[in-house]
N, C-alpha and C positions, 0 to 999 in steps of 0.2 A: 549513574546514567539511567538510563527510561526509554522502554521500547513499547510504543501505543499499537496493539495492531487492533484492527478493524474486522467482523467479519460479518457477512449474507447469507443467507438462506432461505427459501423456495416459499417457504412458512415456519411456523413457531418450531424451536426446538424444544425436543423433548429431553431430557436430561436425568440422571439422578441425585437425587435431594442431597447427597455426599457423595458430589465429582470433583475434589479434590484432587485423587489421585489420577482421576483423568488428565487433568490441566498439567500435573505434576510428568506422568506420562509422555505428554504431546509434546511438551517443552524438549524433555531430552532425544525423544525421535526427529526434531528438525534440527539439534544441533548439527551442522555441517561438518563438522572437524569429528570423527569417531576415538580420536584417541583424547579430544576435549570431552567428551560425551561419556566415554569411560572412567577418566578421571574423577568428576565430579561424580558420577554416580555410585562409583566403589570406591573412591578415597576424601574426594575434597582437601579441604588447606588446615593441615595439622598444627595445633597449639598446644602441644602438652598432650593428654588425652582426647582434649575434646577436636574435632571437626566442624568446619564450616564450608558449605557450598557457595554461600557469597552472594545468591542473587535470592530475590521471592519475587513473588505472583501475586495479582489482584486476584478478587473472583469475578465472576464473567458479570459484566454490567449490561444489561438490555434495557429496550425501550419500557417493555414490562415484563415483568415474573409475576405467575400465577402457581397455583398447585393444584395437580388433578389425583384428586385424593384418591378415584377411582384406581386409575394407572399407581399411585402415591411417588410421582414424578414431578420434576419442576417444568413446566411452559417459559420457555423463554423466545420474546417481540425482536426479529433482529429491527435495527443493528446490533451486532454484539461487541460490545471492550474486553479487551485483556493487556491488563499492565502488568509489565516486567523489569526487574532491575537488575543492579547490581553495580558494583565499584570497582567491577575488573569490566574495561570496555569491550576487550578479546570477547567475551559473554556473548554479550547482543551484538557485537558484531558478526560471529558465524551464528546466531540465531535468528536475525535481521536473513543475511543469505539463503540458512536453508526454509525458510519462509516462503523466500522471493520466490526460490528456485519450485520450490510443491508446487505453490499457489494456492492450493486448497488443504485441509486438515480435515480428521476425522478427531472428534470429540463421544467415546463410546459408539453408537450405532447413526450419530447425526455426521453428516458434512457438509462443513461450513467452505464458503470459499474466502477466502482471504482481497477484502477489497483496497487496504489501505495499512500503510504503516508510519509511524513518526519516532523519528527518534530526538528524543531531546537530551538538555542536560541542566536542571534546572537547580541553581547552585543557593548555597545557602552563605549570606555575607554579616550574619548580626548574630548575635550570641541570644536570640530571643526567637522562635519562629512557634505558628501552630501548627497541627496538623491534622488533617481528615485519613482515620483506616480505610483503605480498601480491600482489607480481609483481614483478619480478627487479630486483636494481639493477646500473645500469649505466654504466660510470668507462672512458673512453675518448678516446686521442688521435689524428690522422688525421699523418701521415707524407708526405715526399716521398719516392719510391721512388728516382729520378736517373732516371728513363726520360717522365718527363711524367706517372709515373701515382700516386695516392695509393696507400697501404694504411693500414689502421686495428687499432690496437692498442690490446688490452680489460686494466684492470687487474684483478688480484686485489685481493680485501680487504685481503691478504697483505702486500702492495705499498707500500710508503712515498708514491708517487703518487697512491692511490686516495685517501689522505686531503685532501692539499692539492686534487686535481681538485674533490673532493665541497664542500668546505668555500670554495671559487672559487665552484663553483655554486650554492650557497646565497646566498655574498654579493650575485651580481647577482638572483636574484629578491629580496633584500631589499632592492635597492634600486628595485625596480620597483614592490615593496609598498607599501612606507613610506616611498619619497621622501628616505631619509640611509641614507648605508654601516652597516654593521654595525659594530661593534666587532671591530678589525684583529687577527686570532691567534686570536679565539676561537668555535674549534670545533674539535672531535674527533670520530674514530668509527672505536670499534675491536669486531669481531666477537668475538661473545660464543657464538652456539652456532651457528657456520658449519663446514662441510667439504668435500669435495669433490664428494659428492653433493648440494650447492648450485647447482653450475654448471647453468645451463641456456644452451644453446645453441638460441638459435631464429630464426626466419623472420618479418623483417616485409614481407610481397608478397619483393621477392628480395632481400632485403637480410639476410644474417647477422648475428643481435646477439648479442653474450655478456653475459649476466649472474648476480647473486648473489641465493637466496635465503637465508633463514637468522634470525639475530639477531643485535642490533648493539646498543652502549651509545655516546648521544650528550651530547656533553659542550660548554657555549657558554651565547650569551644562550638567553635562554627564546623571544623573538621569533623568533631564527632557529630555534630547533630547531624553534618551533610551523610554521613553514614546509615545514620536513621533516616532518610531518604534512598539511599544507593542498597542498603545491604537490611533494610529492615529493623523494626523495632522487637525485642526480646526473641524469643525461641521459637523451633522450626519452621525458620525463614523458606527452607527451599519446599516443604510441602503445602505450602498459598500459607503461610499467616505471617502479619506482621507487615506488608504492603503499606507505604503510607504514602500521603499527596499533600504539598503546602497548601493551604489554606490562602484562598489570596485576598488581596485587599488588608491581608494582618501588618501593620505594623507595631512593634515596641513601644513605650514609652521610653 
């Protein structure tokens, strides 16, 4: 599911060039429910070792973005978007509420007032779909250095890894969904109007992330790809990456 909210403001907002964790922030102070709010934020839905919070976030879409190199902040034209998912409805629906109920939001030192919301659910029915990011995706594996210390290596689209990492990652939120594995081999996803002016390299608090924007054609069950809609495409869904949106007017051959 898909929660579109809308926001206003007096004039341009001023923002930092990596507010990330703002959006990340904001999201869990309107959950309405606090012991949902707590969950997902100290535990989420356990697989084994790893964790999944289950929804992501667009980045803030406006009329226009500029950069005031002087300030080194981003200008953003309302109106402003923010897309939110996820494949548990429970989600957006106390997110939807504590929404309603503020009205308004504070984004760092801007507030926005909240003019509109939509909720949709825009379902996937063909084992063929494309898709437009609305915040970066990102396919990465962590490394032993020989010295005690990790480092972390982001793949390309490019990359014969980035397929199998993504398509790994799909299968354990599908099994966190729906309670049965996916069907074994089948997924794909190969970039369809990606370059290198795609790469964004950003900052979540200190932490360096690399990822893709662009377009991509996903190829699999319909379940799993409706996930890669609901629950995001590869890693750290819940701190804005991985957001994606059907492409419309796409049909299959």
């Amino acid at each position: 599911m898909q929660l579109t909210l809308f926001f206003s403001a007096p004039g341009q907002v001023s923002i930092p060039v990596q507010y990330g964790h703002l959006l990340q922030g904001l999201i869990y102070r309107q959950m309405d429910n606090p012991a949902l709010r707590s969950f997902l934020h100290e535990q989420g839905f356990a697989l084994g070792k790893r964790r999944f919070k289950l929804f992501t976030f667009s980045r803030l879409m406006a009329e226009e973005v500029t950069y005031d190199r002087e300030a080194g902040r981003l200008l953003l034209t309302p109106p402003l978007r923010l897309v939110i998912c996820s494949p548990v409805p429970f989600i957006l629906q106390e997110l939807g509420t504590g929404f309603l109920r503020q009205g308004h939001v504070r984004l760092g030192a801007a507030l926005l007032q909240i003019k509109k919301m939509i909720m949709a659910d825009p379902r996937v029915r063909q084992g063929v779909v494309q898709v437009q990011m609305l915040s970066p995706l990102v396919v990465y594996s962590t490394f032993s250095a020989g010295d005690g210390r990790n480092y972390t290596y982001y793949y390309s689209p490019f990359e014969p890894r980035f397929r199998e990492l993504v398509g790994n990652n799909l299968a354990k939120k599908h099994f966190l969904v729906y309670g049965r594995p996916s069907p074994p081999g089948d997924f794909d996803i190969f970039p369809v109007r990606v370059s290198d002016r795609d790469l964004k390299v950003t900052y979540f608090k200190e932490t360096v992330v690399k990822g893709w924007m662009g377009q991509y054609e996903l190829r699999g069950d319909s379940d799993l790809l409706q996930l890669a809609l609901d629950a995001g495409l590869g890693a750290k869904n819940s701190q804005g990456y991985g957001c994606c949106n059907l492409v419309e007017g796409f049909s299959s051959c």
